[in-house]
FITOR-611820 format. One record per residue: x negated, y, z of N, C-alpha, C in turn; residue in three letters. Coordinates in steps of 0.05 Angstrom, whole numbers, padded with zeros to 5 digits, always signed. Layout:
% FITOR-611820
XYZXYZXYZALA
...
END
This chain:
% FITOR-611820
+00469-00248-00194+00446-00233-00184+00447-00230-00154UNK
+00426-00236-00136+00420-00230-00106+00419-00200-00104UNK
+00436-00191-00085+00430-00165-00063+00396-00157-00066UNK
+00398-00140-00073+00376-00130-00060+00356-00131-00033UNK
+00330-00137-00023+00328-00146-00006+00308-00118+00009UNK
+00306-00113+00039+00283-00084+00044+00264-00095+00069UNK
+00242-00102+00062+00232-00108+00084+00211-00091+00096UNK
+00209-00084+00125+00185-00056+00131+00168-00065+00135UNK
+00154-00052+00132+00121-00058+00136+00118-00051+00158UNK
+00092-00049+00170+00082-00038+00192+00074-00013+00202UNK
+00076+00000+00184+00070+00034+00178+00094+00041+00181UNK
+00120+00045+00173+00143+00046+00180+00149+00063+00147UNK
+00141+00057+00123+00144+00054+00108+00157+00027+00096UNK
+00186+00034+00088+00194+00007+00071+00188+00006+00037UNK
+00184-00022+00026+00177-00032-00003+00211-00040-00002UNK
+00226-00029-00020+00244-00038-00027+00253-00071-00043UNK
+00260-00083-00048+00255-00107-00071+00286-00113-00091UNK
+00284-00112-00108+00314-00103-00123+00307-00138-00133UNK
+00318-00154-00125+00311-00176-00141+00345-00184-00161UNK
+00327-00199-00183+00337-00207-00201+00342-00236-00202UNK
+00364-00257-00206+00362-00278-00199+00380-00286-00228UNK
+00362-00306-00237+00374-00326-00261+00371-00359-00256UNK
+00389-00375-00277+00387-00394-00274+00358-00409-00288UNK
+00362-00394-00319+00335-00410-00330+00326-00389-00350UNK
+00297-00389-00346+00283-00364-00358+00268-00381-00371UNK
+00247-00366-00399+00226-00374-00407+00200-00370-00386UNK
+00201-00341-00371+00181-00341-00349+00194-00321-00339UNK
+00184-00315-00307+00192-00294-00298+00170-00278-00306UNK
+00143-00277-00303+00117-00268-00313+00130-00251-00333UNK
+00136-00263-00353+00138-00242-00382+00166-00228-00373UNK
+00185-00238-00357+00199-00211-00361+00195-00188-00340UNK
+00176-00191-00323+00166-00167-00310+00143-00153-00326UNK
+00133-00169-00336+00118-00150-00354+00130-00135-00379UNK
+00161-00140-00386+00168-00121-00408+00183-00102-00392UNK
+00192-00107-00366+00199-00090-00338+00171-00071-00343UNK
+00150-00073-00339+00130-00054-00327+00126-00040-00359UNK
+00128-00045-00383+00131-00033-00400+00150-00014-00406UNK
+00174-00022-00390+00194-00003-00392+00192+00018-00377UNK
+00173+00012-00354+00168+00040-00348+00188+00038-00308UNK
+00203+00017-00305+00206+00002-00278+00188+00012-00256UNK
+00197+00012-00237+00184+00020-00211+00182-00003-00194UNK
+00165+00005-00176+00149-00009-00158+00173-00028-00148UNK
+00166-00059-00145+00190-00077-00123+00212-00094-00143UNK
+00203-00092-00167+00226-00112-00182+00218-00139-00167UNK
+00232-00157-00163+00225-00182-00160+00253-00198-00179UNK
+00227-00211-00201+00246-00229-00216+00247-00266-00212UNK
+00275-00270-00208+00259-00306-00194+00285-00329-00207UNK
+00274-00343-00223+00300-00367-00227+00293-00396-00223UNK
+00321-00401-00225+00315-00433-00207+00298-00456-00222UNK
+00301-00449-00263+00281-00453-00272+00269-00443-00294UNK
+00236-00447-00302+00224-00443-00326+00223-00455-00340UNK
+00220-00446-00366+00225-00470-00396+00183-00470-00403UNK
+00170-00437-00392+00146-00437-00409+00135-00423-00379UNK
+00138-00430-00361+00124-00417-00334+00091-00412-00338UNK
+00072-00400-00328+00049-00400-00323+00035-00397-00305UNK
+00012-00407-00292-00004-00386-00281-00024-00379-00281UNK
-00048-00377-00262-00074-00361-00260-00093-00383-00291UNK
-00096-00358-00300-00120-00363-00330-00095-00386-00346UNK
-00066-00370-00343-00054-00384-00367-00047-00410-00368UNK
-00055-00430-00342-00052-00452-00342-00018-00455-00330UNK
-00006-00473-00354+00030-00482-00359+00032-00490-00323UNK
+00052-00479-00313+00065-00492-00297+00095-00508-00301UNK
+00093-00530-00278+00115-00539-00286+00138-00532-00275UNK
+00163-00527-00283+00178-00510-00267+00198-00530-00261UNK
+00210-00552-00245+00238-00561-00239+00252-00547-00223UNK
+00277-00556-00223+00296-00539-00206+00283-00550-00170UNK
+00289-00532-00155+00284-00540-00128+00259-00523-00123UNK
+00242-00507-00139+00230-00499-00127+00235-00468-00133UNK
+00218-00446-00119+00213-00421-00117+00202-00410-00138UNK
+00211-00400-00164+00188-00390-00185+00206-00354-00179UNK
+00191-00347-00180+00194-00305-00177+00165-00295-00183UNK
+00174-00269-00187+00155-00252-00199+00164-00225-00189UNK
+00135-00205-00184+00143-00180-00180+00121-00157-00188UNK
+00138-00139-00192+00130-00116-00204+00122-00098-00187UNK
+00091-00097-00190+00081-00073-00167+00062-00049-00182UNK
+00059-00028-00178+00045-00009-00185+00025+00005-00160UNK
+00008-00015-00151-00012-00010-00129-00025+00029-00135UNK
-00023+00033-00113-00051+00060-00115-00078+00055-00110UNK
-00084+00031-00119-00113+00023-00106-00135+00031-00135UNK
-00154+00025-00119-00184+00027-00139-00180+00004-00155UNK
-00185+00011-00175-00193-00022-00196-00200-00043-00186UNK
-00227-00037-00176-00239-00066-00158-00231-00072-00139UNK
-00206-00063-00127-00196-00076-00107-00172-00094-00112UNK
-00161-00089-00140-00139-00105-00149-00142-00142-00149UNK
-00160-00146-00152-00165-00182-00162-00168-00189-00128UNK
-00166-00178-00111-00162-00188-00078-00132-00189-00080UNK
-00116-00181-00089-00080-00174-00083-00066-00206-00080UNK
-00081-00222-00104-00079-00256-00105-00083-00264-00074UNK
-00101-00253-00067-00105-00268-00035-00091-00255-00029UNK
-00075-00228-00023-00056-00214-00010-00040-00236+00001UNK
-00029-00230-00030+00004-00254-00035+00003-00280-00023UNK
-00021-00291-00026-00025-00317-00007-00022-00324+00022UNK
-00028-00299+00033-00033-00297+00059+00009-00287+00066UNK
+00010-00279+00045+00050-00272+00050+00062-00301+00050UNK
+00053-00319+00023+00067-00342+00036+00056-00356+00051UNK
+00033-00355+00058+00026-00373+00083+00045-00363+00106UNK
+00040-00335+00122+00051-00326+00134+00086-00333+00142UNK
+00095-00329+00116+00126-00343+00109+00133-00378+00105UNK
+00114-00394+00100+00124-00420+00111+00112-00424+00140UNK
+00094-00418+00143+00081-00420+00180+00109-00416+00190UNK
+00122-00387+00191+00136-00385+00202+00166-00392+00206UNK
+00168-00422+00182+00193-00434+00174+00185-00468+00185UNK
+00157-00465+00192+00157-00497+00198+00153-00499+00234UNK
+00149-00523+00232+00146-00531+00272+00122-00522+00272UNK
+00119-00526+00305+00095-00518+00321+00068-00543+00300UNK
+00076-00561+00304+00061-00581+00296+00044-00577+00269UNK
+00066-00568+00253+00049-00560+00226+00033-00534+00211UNK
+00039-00522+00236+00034-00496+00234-00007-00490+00229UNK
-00021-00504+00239-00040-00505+00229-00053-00527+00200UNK
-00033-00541+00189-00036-00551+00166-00029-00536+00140UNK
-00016-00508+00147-00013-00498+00121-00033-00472+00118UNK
-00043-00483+00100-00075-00462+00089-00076-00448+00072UNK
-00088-00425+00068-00093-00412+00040-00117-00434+00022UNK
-00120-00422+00005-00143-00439-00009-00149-00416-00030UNK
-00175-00404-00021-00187-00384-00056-00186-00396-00076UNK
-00184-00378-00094-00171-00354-00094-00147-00345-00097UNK
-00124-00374-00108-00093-00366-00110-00079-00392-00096UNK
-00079-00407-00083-00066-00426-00066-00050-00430-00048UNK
-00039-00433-00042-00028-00451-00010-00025-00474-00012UNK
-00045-00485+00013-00036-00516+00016-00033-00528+00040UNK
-00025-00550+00042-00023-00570+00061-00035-00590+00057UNK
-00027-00615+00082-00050-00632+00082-00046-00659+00056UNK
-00021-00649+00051-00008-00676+00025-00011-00665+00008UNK
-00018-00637-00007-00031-00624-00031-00017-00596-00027UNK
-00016-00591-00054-00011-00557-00060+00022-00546-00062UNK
+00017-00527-00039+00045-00515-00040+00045-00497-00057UNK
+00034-00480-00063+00042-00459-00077+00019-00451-00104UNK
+00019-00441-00128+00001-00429-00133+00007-00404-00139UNK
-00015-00380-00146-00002-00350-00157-00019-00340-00176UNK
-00008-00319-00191-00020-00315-00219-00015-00288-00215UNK
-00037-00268-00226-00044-00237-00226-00050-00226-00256UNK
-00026-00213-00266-00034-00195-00287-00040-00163-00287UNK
-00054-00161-00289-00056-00126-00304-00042-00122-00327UNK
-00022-00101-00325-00005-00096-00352+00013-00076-00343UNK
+00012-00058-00371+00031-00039-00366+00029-00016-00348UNK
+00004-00019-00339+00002+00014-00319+00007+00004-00292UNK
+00012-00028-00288+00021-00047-00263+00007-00074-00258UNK
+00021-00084-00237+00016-00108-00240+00039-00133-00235UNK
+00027-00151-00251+00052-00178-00242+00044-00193-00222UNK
+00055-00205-00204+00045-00223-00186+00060-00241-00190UNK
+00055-00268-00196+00069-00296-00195+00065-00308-00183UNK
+00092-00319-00171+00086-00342-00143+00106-00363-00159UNK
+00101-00384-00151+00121-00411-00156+00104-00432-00124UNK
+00128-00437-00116+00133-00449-00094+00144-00473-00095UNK
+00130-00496-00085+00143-00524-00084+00162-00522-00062UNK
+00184-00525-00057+00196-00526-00031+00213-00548-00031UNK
+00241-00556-00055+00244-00582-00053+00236-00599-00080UNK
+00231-00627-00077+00211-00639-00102+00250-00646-00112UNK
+00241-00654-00149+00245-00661-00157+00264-00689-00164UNK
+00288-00700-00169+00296-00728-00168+00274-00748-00161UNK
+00255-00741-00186+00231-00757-00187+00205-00740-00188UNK
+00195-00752-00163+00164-00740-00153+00141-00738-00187UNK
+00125-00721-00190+00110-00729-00213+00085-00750-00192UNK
+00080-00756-00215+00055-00780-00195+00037-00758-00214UNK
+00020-00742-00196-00008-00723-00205-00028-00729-00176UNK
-00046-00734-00200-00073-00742-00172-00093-00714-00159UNK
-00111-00724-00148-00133-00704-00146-00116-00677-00136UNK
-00142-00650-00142-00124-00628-00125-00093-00621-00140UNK
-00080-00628-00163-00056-00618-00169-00028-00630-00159UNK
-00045-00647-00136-00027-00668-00126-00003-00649-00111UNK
+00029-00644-00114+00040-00627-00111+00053-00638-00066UNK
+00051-00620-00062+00062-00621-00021+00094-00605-00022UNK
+00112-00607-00005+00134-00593-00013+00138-00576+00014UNK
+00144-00561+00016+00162-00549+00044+00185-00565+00053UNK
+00201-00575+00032+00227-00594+00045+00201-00614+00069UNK
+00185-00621+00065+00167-00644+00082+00167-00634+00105UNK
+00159-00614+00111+00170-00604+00131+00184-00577+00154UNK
+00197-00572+00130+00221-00547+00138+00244-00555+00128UNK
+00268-00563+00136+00304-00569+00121+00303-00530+00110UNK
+00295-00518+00094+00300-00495+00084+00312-00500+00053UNK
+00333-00476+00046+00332-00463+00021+00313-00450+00005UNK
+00311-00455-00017+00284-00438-00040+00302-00403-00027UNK
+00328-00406-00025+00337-00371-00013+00318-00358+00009UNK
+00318-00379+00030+00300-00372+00064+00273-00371+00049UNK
+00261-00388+00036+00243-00377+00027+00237-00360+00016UNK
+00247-00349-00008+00246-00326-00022+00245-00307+00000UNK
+00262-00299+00025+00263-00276+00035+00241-00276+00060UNK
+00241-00297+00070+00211-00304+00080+00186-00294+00070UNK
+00181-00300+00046+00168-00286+00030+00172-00250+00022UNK
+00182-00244+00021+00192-00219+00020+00179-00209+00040UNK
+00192-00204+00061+00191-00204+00093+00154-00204+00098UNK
+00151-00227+00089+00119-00228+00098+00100-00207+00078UNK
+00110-00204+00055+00092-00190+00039+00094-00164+00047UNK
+00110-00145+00052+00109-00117+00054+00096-00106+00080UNK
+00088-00112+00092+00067-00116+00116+00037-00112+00105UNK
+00041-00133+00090+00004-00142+00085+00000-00127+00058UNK
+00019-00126+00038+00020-00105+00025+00010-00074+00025UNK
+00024-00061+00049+00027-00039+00061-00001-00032+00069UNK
-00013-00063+00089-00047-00059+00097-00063-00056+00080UNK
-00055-00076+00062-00079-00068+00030-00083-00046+00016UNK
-00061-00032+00016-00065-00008-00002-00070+00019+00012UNK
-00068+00015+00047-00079+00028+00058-00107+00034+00068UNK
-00119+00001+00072-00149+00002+00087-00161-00016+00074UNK
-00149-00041+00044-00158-00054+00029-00164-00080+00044UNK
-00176-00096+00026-00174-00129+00041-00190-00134+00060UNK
-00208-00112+00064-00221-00117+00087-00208-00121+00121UNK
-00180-00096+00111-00162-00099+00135-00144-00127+00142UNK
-00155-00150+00122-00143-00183+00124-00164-00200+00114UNK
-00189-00192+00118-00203-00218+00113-00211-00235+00130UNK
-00207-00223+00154-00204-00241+00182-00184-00266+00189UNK
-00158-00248+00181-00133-00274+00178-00141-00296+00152UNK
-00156-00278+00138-00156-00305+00110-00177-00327+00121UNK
-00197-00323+00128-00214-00341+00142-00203-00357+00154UNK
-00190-00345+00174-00171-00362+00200-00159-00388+00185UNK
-00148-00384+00166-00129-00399+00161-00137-00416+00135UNK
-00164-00410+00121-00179-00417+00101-00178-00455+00091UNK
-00174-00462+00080-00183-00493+00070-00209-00498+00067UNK
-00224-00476+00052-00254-00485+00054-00275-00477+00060UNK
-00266-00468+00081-00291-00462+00103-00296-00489+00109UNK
-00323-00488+00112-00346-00507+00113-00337-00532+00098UNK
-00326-00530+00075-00330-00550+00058-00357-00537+00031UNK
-00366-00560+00029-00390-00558-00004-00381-00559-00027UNK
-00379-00536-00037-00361-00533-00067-00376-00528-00091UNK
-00370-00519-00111-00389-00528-00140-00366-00508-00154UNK
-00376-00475-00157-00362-00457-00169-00375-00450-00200UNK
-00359-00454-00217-00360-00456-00247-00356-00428-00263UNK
-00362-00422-00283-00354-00398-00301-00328-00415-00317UNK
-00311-00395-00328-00285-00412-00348-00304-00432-00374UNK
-00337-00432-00373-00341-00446-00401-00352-00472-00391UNK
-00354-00474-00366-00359-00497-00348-00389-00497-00331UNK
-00403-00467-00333-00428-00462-00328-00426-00458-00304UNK
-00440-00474-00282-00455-00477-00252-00449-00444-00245UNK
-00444-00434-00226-00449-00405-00219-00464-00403-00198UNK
-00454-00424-00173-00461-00432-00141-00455-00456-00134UNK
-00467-00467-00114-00461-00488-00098-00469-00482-00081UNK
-00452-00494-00057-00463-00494-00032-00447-00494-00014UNK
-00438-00492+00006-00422-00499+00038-00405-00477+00049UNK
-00386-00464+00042-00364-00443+00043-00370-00431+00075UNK
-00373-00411+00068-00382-00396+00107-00365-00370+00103UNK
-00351-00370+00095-00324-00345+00098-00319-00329+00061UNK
-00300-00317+00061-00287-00299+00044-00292-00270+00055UNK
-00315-00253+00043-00318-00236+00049-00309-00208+00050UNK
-00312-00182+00057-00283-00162+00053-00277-00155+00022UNK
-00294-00162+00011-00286-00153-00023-00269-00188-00030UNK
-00273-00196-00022-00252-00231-00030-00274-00243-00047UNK
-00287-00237-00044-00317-00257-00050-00314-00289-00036UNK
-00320-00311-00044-00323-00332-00031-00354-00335-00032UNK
-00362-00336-00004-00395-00336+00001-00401-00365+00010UNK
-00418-00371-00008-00432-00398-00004-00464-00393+00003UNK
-00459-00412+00029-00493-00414+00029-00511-00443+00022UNK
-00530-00439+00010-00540-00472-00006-00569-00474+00019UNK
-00573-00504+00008-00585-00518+00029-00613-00489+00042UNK
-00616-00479+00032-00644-00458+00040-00629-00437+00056UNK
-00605-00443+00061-00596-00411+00071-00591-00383+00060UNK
-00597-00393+00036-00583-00366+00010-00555-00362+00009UNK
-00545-00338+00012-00521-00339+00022-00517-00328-00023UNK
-00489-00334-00035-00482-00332-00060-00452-00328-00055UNK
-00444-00286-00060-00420-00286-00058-00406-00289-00092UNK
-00385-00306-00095-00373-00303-00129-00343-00285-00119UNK
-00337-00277-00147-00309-00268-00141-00297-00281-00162UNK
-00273-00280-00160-00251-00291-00172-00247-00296-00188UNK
-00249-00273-00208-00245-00265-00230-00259-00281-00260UNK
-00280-00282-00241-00296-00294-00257-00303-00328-00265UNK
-00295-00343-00238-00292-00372-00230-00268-00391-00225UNK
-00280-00409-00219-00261-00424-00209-00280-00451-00195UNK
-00264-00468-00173-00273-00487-00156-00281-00512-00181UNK
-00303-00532-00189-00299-00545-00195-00302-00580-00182UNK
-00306-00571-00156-00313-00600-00147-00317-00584-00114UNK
-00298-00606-00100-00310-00602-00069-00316-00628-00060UNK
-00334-00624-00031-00339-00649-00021-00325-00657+00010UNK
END
């Protein structure tokens, strides 16, 4: 098991992080969630080197090999209900924040958020994250590509996997605490002034701004289309279509099914 890790925020309030470290789990997901049933406090972070049944956002299997970042943590936000399904972009903006700040000058504008749970680069997806409600809490799941596999998977289209080894010589360790480090900051802002106090940085650093996307319901039903013109302070992705109708969706509800 890893030391415990304390990183401050900006308020001068610290989030403690008691992390838990294994070699091979069924998920970290489910064992923070029998953590938040037990009744656990705020800052578990559970993370192993691999998953046998990993998951993430809407349940979709991840694959877990050794070399990359899979953790999970246990938070008990004081926020309003409707502000919880923004926390996904939180976390995103923690690891963006945390590989920016592990790679060169050079790549530093190729690593992007992507709505609503992403990080990517320009060779595909670094990261994805997964948000549960449970237990009086919440789970946050991150899994991090950082080094690939013996053997690369050959996956096309957007699941096409990007690694941090590409370009940072880092440990999945520097990352993990990288991560750490970056979240209790932006953490700290959210539950103080809500996402409105970071929807500026999410823009900044956005993948699809001014791309034309095609946002779906989970049964495959049209919701919006149209040309991405920012993430608004509730984490809406606002599209405007050819007439200038601006169409904010949230999260919760969608997903991307086609960009151009």
């Amino acid at each position: 098991m890893l030391p415990a890790s304390v990183a401050q925020g900006d308020g001068g309030v610290s989030l403690p992080f008691r992390v838990r470290s294994f070699e091979e789990v069924t998920s970290t997901n489910e064992m923070v969630k029998r953590a938040l049933d037990d009744g656990e406090t705020e800052g578990l972070v559970v993370r192993a080197r691999r998953q046998t049944a990993g998951y993430g956002r809407q349940g979709r299997r991840w694959t877990s090999p050794e070399g990359g970042l899979y953790c999970s943590l246990l938070l008990r936000p004081q926020v309003a209900p409707t502000l919880l399904p923004t926390l996904s972009l939180v976390v995103g903006l923690a690891v963006r924040r945390a590989l920016a700040g592990l790679a060169s000058q050079a790549e530093l504008a190729r690593i992007l958020v992507k709505w609503p749970n992403d990080v990517v680069a320009e060779a595909g997806k670094l990261c994805g994250i997964s948000l549960e409600g449970h237990g009086g809490g919440v789970c946050a799941g991150v899994g991090v590509n950082v080094r690939p596999p013996a053997e690369r998977p050959e996956v096309g289209g957007k699941n096409r996997a990007a690694y941090v080894a590409d370009f940072a010589d880092v440990s999945v360790d520097e990352v993990l605490d990288a991560f750490l480090a970056a979240f209790a900051p932006l953490y700290e802002a959210w539950t103080h002034a809500g996402f409105a106090s970071l929807a500026a940085e999410f823009d900044e650093h956005s993948s699809l701004t001014g791309r034309a996307v095609v946002v779906v319901d989970r049964g495959g039903a049209t919701l919006a289309a149209g040309c991405v013109v920012r993430v608004d302070e509730q984490g809406r992705l606002v599209l405007r279509d050819a007439s200038g109708d601006e169409t904010a969706v949230a999260s919760g509800e969608a997903h991307l099914a086609s960009l151009a």
